[in-house]
C-alpha positions in Angstrom: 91.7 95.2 60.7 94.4 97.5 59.6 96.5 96.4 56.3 98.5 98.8 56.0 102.5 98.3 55.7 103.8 101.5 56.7 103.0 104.7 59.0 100.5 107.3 57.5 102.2 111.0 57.4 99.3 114.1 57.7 100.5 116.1 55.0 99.2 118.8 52.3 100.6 119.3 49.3 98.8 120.1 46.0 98.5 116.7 43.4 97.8 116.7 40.3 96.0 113.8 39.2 96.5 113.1 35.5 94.1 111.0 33.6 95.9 111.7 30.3 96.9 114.8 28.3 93.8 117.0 28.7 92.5 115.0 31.5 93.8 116.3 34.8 92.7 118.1 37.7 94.6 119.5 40.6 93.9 117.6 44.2 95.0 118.1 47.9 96.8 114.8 49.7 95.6 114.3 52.8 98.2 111.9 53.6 100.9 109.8 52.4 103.1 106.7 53.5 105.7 105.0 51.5 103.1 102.7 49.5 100.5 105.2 48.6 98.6 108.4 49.2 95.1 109.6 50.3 93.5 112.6 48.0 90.6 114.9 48.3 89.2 116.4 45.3 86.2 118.0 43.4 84.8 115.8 40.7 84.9 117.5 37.3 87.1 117.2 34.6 89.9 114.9 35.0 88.1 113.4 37.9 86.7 110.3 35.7 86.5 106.6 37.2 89.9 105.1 36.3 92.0 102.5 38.0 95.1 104.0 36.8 96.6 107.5 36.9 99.4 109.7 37.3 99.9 111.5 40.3 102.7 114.1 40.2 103.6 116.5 43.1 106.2 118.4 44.6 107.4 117.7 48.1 107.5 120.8 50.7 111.7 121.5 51.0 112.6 119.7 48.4 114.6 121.3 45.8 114.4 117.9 43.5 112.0 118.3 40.1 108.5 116.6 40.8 108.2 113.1 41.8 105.1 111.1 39.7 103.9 108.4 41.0 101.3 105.1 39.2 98.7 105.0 41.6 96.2 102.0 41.7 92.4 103.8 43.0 91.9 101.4 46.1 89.3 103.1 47.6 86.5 106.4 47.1 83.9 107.8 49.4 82.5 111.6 50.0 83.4 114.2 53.0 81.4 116.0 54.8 82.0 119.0 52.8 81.6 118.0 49.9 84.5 117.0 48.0 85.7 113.1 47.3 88.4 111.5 49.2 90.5 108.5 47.0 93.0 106.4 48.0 95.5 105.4 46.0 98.8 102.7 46.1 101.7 103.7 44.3 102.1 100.8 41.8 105.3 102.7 39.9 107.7 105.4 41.0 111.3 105.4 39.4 114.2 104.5 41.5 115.6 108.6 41.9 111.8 109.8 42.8 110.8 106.6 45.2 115.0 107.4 47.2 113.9 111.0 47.7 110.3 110.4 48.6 111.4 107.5 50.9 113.8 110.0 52.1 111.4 112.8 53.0 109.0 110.6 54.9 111.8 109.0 57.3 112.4 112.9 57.9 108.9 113.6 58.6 109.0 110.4 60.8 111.8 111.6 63.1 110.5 115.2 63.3 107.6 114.0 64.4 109.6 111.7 66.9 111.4 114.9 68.5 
């Protein structure tokens, strides 16, 4: 059974995933929607096992500063190639960031409409 709110959006675009101030290590969304992302990574430093951490990325056409994101890990399992997917649900985003994100995924939604 799905429990999902809102539409999934294929998209690439390099994450960082921060665990703290020397603990990060760059990832690759595979998707977003408006109440979370999914990530695939290498496991290594920065990697770690939290429930918590800072996801900051930049959005393709967006001339706005990064938008960082609290997400809450939901779920992890391996790919077929190796690296780990992770899914996470936003749990904060300040009210500028979560307007333009929001903003460029109804955009994506009616491109992909045309």
């Amino acid at each position: 059974m799905e429990k999902r709110k809102s539409d999934r959006r294929s998209l690439k675009v390099f994450v960082d995933h921060i665990l703290g101030d020397q603990e990060r290590c760059l990832c690759i969304s595979e998707d977003m929607s408006a109440g979370g992302m999914q990530l695939s990574g290498l496991p290594g430093k920065g990697w770690g096992r939290p429930r918590h951490v800072w996801l900051q990325f930049q959005l393709p056409n967006e001339q706005e500063s990064s938008v960082r994101a609290l997400g809450e890990l939901r779920y992890e399992r391996a790919a077929p190639d190796g690296t780990r997917v992770r899914g996470y649900r936003f749990k904060y985003m300040s009210p500028r960031e979560r307007c333009v994100y929001n903003d460029f995924l109804r955009g994506q939604t009616l491109q992909a409409a045309e």
